[in-house]
N, C-alpha and C positions, 0 to 999 in steps of 0.2 A: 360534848366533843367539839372542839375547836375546829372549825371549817376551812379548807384549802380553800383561799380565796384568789378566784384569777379574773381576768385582767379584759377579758372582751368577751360576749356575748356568747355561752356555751355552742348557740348552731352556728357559729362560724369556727366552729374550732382549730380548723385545717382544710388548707387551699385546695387539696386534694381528696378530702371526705368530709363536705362540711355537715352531714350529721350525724359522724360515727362514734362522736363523742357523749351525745345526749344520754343517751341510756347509763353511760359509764356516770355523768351528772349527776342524772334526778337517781342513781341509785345511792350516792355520797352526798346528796343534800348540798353540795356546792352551789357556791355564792361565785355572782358574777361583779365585775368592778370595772367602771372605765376610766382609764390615767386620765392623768391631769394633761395633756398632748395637745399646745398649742396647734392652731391649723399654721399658722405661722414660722413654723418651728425654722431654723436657718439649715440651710445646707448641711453643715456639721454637728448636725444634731440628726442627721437626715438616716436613711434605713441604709445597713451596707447593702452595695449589688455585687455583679461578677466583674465587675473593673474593677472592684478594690479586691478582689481575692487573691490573684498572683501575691501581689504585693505583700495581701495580709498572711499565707501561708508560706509561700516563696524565702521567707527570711529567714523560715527553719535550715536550709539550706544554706544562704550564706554563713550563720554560724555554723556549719559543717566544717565550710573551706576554712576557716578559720582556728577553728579546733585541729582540723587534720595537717593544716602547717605547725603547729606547734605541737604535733604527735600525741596529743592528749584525747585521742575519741578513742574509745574500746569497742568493743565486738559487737554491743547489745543498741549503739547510738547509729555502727554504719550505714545505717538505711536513710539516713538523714540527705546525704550525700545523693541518694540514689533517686530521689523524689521528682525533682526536677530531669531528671535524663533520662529516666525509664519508663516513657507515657508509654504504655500500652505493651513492651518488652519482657517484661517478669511473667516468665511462666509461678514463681510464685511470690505472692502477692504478699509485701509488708502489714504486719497485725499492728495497728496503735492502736488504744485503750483511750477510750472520752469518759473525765469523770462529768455524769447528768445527774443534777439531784432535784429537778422540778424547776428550780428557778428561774428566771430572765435569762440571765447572763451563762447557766450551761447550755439549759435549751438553745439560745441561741450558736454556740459550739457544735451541739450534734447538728443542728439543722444547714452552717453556714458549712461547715466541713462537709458534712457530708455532700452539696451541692457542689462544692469545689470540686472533688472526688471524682464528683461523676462529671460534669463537663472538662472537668483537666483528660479525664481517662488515664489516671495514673494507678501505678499497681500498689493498692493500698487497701487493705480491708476491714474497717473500721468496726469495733468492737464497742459497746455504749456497758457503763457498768454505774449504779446507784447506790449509797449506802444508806440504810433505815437505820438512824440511831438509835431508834425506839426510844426518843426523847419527847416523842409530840406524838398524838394517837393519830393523826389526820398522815403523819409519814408515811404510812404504807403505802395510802391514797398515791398518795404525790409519785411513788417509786413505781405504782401500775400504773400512774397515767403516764410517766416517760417511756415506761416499756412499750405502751402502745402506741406511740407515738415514734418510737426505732422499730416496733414491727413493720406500720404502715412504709417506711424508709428501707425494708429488707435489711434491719442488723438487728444485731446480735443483744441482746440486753442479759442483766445479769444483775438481783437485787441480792446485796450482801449486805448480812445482817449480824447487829455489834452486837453478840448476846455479853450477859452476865450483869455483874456488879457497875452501877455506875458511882465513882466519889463527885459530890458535889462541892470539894475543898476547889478546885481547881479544872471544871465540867470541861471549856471551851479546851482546854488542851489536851485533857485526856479523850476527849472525841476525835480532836485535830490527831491525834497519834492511832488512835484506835483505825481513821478512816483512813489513812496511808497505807496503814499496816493491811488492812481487808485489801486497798486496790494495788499494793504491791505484790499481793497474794495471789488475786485473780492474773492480773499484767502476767506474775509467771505462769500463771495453769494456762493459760490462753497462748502463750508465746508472744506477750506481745513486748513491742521495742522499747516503749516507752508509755509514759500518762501524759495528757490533753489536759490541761485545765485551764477554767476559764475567767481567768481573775484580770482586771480589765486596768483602766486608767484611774479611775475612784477608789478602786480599791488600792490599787497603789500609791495614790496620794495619801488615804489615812491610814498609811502602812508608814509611811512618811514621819509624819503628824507622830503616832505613836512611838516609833525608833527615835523621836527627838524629843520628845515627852520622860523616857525612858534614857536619854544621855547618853548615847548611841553612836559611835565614834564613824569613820568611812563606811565602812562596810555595813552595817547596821544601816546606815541611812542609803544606802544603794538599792535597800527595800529587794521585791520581788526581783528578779531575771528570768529572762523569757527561755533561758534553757539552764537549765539545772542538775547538779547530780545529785540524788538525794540516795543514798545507801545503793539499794539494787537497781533503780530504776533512773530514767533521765525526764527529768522533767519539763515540758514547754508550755509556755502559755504565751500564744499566737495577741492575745489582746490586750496586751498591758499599755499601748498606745490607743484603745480604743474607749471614747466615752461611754457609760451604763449609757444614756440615752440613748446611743444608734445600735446597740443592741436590742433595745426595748424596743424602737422604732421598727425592727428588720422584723420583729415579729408580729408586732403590731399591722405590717403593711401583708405579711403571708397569714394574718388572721389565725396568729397560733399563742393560745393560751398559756400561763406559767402559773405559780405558785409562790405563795407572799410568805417567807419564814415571821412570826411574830416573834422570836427572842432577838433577831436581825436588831431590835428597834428596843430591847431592855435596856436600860441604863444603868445595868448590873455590869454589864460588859464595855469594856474601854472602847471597845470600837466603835458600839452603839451609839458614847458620848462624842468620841471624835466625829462619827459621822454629821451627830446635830450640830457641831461646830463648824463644818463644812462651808457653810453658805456666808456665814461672817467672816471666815476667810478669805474669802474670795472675792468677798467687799474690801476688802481692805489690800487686791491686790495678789493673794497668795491663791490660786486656782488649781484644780487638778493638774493642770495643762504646766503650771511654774513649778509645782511640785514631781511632778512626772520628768521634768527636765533637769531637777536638782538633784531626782534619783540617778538619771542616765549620766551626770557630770561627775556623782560618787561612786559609779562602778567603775567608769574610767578610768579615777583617781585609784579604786582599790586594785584594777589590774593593773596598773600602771609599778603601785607598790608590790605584788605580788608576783611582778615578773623579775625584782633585786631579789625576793623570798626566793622563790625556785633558782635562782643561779645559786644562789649560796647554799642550797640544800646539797644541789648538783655537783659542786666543788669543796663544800667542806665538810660535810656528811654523809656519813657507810651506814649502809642497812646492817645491822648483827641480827645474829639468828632467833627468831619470834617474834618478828614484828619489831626490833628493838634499833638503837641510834646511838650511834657514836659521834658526835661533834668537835669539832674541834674549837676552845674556848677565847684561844687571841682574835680569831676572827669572826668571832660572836661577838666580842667585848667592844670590837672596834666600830659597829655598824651605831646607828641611830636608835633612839630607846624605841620609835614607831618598829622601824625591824628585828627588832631584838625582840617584841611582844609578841609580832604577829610569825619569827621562827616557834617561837614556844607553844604558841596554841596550833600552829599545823606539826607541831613533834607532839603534841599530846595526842591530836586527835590520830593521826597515822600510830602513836604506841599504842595507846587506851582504846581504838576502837573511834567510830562515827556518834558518840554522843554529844553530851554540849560539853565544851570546854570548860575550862574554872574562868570566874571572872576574874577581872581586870584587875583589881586590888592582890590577890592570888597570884598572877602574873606579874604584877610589878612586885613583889617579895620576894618571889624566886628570880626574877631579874638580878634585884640586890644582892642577895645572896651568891648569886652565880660572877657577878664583877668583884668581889667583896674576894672569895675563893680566888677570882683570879690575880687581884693585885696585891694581897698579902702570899700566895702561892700556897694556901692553905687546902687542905685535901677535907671536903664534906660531904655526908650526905642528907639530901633534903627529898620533901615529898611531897606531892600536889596531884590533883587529878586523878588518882586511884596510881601515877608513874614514880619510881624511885630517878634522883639526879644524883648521878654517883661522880662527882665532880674532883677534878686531875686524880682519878683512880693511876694508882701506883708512879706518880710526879707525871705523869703524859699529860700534854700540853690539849686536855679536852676534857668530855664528860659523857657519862653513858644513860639513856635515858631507858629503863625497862619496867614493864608493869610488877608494882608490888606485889611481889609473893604471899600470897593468903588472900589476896583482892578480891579472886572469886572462886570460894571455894565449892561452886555448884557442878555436879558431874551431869551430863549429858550421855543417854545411853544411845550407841549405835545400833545400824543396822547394815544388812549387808545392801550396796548401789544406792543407799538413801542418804544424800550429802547432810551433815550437820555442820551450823555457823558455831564460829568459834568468836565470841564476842563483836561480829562485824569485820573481823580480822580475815580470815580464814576462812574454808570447808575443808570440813574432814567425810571421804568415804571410804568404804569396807569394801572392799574387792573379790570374789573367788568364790568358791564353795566350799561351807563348811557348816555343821550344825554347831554355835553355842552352847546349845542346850540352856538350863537352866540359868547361866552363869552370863550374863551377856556383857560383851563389852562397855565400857563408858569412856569420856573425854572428861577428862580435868588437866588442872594445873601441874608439874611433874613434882612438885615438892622435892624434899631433902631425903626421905626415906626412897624415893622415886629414882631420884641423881643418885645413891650410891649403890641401888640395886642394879642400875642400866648401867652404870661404869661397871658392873662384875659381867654382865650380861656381853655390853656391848664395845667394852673399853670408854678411854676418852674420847669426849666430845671434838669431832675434827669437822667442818663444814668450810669447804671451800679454804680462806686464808685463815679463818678464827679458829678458834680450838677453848680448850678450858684451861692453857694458860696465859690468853691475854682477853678472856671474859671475865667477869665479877661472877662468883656462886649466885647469889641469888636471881642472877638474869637465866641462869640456866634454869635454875628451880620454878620459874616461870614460864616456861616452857610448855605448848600443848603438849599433850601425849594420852596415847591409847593404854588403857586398862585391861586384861584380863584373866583371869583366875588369881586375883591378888596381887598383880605386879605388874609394870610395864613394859608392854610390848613393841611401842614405835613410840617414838618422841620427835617432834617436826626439827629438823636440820641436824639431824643425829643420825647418820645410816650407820645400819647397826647390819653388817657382814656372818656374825659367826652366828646368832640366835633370832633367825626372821620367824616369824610367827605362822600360822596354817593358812593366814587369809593377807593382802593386799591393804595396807593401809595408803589413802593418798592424799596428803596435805596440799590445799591446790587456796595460795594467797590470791587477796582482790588486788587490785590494782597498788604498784608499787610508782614512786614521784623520785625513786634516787638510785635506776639502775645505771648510769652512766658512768656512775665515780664508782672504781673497785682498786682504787691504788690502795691499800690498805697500808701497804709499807709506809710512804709518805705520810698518814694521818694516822696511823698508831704505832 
């Protein structure tokens, strides 16, 4: 059994119990190690204190204001705002989520936040969660010793564990998915606003390193961001300006122990080799610190380009009904080939769902295609990304983007108050009282047999300015909708007046980027 090996002398474990830890020790056979930690070490290499902590948590905040001038924070981020102005005010107290997995660099998270916490006296109640990949036997080790280490701290811990099948075709990502997936899961059971993580300046650099390795255009190379949306949850990470060493140092000086991953250092894994490449970089010049500022110079550039992206969403793009997009294609055609790519891949991900987009070579085909259609005035249809392009459908000067019908033909059964995701798109919940019985409803795609039963049902398709005759058939046929006893009962943007069903269906979308523009006349 491979030994959780830390870093400073088991009886000095913690500033506040230095021998609470021994027993937990000599019961796991733990190995002790001490860094390589010049006495010498320079200021900026030195332990954070609580001068640097405004500044280091405080900036969660300014992007607030910044977010909330450009009306883009949702419901689940407003607490961000609130951090800084309600010392001591909240009768109830913001839940965030710290992910702790043993290492330097979280430990360091729960221990520096929670210190901030409590000398700021802000109303914030901090929740510590770990995930056992049951990749390494010594994991569990490592996941009690963070627990007790948020016990002695008065929070909350919570080990979440990946069961099942592990593929080792492609380990580090189906872990990296699996562990989101667990602490986006707790994040909701907990209430909490968002996840804490603790990925630093080093890590941002061969985050760098590898997005340029890998051919990696702005955006790619803008690496990590200190706030994030990532599906359900908002992501921050407070230390992406902060060196692994004054991390190591801060614990190092409160005499609190970590845990050394050994696959960290495989050379199976790219990061492992960029990391040994590190130090010859930075001979030569290219340092965390050059790297960390070429990230912050290409988010710029990426927002800078993605604020032409959202005007033109804003002015020449309608939502249609299920997630779907009408463009219009003279003023697609006219932009630059950078924004012509980067409207494509935020219309896939807004049709398709929050997955990864198609690559670039994909993109630039349906670019082609879609100028090609425009200048010969040729009507086609193309498909990419699981989305159909149904391009100058019936000579209109645009194109409709909707998820190909048959794309996903897995049903989802409901329940009644129990919301189900509809490919990242959507929830769907069941309302009211009523027994199923045997026969329980499901969510699938509405198909063709679906569309002419609910036209007898329900009539034509009418939602707002759209209807079924200036939509394409198979955008309707993609359509969520509810199932029951053989037929369909609700269909999303379909209200159906004459044949409502015994129970409450309620189609409730995530965040929409194009409710401003509803001239529909003008643009179809």
């Amino acid at each position: 059994m491979k030994r959780m090996q830390l870093v400073r002398p088991l009886r000095n474990c913690c500033k506040s119990s230095p021998m609470s830890h021994l027993p937990f020790a000599k019961k796991c056979r733990l190995k002790s190690k001490v860094a390589n930690v010049k006495e010498d070490r320079k200021l900026a290499d030195g332990p954070l204190h609580e001068d640097d902590y405004d500044a280091l948590f405080a900036c969660l905040a300014e992007y607030t204001d910044r977010y909330k001038a450009n009306n883009k924070v949702h419901e689940r981020v407003s607490w961000l705002s609130r951090i800084v102005r309600l010392k001591g005010q909240s009768s109830d107290p913001v839940r965030i989520l710290l992910a702790v997995s043993g290492g330097a660099d979280s430990l360091a998270l729960m221990v520096l936040c929670h210190e901030w916490c409590q000398r700021a006296d802000i109303g914030i109640e901090l929740f510590v969660a770990s995930v056992d990949h049951r990749l390494r036997p010594e994991s569990g080790d490592e996941c009690a010793y963070v627990a007790q280490l948020a016990q002695e701290r008065g929070l909350s811990h919570r080990t979440l564990v990946w069961e099942g099948e592990k593929s080792h075709a492609n380990l580090q990502a189906e872990a990296r998915e699996a562990r989101y997936r667990l602490l986006t899961d707790y994040a909701e059971e907990m209430s909490c606003h968002c996840l804490v993580l603790a990925h630093h300046l080093n890590d941002q650099a061969e985050t760098v390193v590898m997005r340029l390795l890998r051919g990696s255009g702005v955006s790619g190379l803008g690496a990590m961001h200190e706030v994030q949306r990532q599906g359900r949850l908002t992501l921050l990470r407070p230390f992406l300006s902060v060196p692994k060493t004054r991390l190591v140092a801060s614990l190092l000086e409160r005499k609190i122990e970590w845990a050394e991953d050994p696959s960290n250092n495989k050379k199976s894994y790219l990061r492992a080799r960029v990391r040994a490449m590190m130090p010859v970089l930075a001979e030569e010049g290219c340092s965390p610190e050059r790297l960390g500022a070429t990230a912050r110079r290409m988010q710029r550039a990426d927002a800078a380009l993605s604020t032409v992206v959202d005007k033109f969403f804003q002015d020449e793009a309608l939502e249609a009904p299920g997630h779907s997009l009408w463009v219009n294609l003279s003023s697609y055609c006219a932009l630059a080939e950078e924004f012509r790519l980067r409207i494509l891949r935020k219309a896939l991900i807004y049709v398709a769902g929050p997955a990864y987009p198609p690559r670039e070579i994909k993109l630039l085909a349906m670019d082609e295609a879609l100028q090609s259609a425009y200048s010969r005035q040729y009507a086609q249809k193309r498909t990419v990304g699981g989305c159909c392009f149904d391009m100058l459908w019936r000579g209109k000067d645009g194109f409709f983007i909707y998820r190909e019908p048959g794309r996903n033909p897995l049903e989802s059964p409901l329940f009644l108050q129990k919301p189900v995701d509809w490919l990242g798109l959507c929830s769907v919940r069941l309302a009211g009282e009523v027994d199923f019985g045997d026969e329980r409803p499901v969510l699938h795609a509405l198909g063709q047999e679906g569309r002419l039963i609910y036209e007898m049902k329900a009539g034509f398709l009418k939602s707002g300015a759209w209807n079924d005759d200036n939509l394409p058939v198979p955008l309707i046929e993609a359509l969520p909708s509810v199932w029951w006893r053989g037929e369909p009962c609700a269909v999303m943007h379909w209200s159906n007046e004459r044949d409502k069903p015994a129970f409450r269906v309620e189609f409730e979308e995530n965040d929409t980027i194009f409710s401003s523009n509803t001239d529909l006349g003008r643009m179809i």
